[in-house]
C-alpha positions as CSV (number, residue, x, y, z in Angstrom):
1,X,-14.4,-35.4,17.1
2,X,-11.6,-33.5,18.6
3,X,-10.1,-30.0,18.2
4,X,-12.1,-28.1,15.1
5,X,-13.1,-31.4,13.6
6,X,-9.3,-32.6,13.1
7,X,-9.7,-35.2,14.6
8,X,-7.6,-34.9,17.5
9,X,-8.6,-35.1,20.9
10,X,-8.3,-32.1,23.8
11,X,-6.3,-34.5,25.4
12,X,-3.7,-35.2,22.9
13,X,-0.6,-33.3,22.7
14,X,-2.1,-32.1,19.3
15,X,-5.6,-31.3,21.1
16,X,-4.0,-27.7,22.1
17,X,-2.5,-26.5,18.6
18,X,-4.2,-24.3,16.3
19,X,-3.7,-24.5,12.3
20,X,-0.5,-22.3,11.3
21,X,-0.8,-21.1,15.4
22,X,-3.3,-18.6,14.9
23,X,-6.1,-18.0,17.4
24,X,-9.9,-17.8,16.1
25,X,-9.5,-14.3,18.0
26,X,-6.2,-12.8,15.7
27,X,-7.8,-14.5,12.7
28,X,-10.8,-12.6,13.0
29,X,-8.7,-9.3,14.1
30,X,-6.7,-9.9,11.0
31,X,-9.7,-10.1,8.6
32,X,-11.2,-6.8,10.4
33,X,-7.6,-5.1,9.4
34,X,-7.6,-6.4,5.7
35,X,-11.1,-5.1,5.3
36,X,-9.9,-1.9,6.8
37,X,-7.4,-1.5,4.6
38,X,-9.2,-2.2,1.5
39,X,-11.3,0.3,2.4
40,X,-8.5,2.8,2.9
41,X,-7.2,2.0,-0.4
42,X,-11.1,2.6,-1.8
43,X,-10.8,5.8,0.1
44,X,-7.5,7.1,-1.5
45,X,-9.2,6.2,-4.9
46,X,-11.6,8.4,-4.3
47,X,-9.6,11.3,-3.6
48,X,-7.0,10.7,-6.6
49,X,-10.6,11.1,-8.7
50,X,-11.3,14.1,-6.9
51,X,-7.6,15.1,-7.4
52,X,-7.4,14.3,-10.8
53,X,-7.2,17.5,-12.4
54,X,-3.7,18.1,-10.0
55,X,-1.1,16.1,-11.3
56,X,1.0,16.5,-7.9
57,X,-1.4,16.2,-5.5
58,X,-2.5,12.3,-7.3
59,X,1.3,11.2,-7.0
60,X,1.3,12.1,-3.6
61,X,-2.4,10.4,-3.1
62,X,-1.3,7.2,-5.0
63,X,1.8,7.0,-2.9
64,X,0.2,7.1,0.2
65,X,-2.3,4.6,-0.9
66,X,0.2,2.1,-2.6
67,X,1.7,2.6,1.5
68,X,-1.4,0.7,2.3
69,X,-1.6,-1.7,-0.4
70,X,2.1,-3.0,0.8
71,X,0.9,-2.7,3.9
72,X,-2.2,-4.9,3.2
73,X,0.4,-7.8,1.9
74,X,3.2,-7.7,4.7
75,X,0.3,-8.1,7.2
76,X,0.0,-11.8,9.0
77,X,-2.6,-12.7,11.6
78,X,-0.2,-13.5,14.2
79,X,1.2,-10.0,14.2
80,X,-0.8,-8.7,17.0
81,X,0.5,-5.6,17.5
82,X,0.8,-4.4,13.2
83,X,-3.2,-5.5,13.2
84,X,-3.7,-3.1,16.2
85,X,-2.0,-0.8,14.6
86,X,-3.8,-0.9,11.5
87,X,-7.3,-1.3,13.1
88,X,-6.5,2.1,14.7
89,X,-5.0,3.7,11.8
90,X,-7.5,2.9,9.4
91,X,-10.5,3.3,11.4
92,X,-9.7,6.6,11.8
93,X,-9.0,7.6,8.2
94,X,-11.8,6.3,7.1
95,X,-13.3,8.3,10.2
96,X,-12.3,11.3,8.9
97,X,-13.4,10.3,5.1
98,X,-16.8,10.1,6.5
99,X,-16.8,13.1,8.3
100,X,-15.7,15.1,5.2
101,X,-18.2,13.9,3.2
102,X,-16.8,11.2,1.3
């Protein structure tokens, strides 16, 4: 069986193409920076509960973590470089969560 069980041989024209263009590689890069980012989001929940007792300090926290919420939805796997960018970003936030204790 060809390509990914498709049915289409490596020599066809179709053997080459991917489903919806996506490489195994950015898929899986994509699903690391979706994970990333729900954890980011866990992380900000955690701090609004810490926060809670300071009204302006949980508007700012749930502002910054609905940022990565819309973030979360706007990201595709074929966007290389926003998946980068959000493996980065997140890692180190949740980095520094980590660090502080929480």
């Amino acid at each position: 069986m060809g390509w990914m069980g498709l049915g289409m041989s490596d020599e066809s024209v179709l053997g080459g193409m991917r489903p919806h263009g996506w490489s195994p590689d950015e898929v899986a890069a994509y699903e690391v920076a979706v994970a990333l980012l729900n954890q980011v989001v866990g992380v900000y929940a955690a701090r609004i509960r810490d926060q809670r007792d300071d009204p302006a300090a949980v508007a700012a926290l749930r502002a910054e973590q609905a940022r990565y919420v819309e973030q979360r939805q706007r990201l595709r796997p074929g966007d290389r470089d926003g998946v980068a960018r959000v493996r980065r970003e997140c890692a180190a936030i949740i980095r520094a969560a980590d660090q502080a204790g929480g």
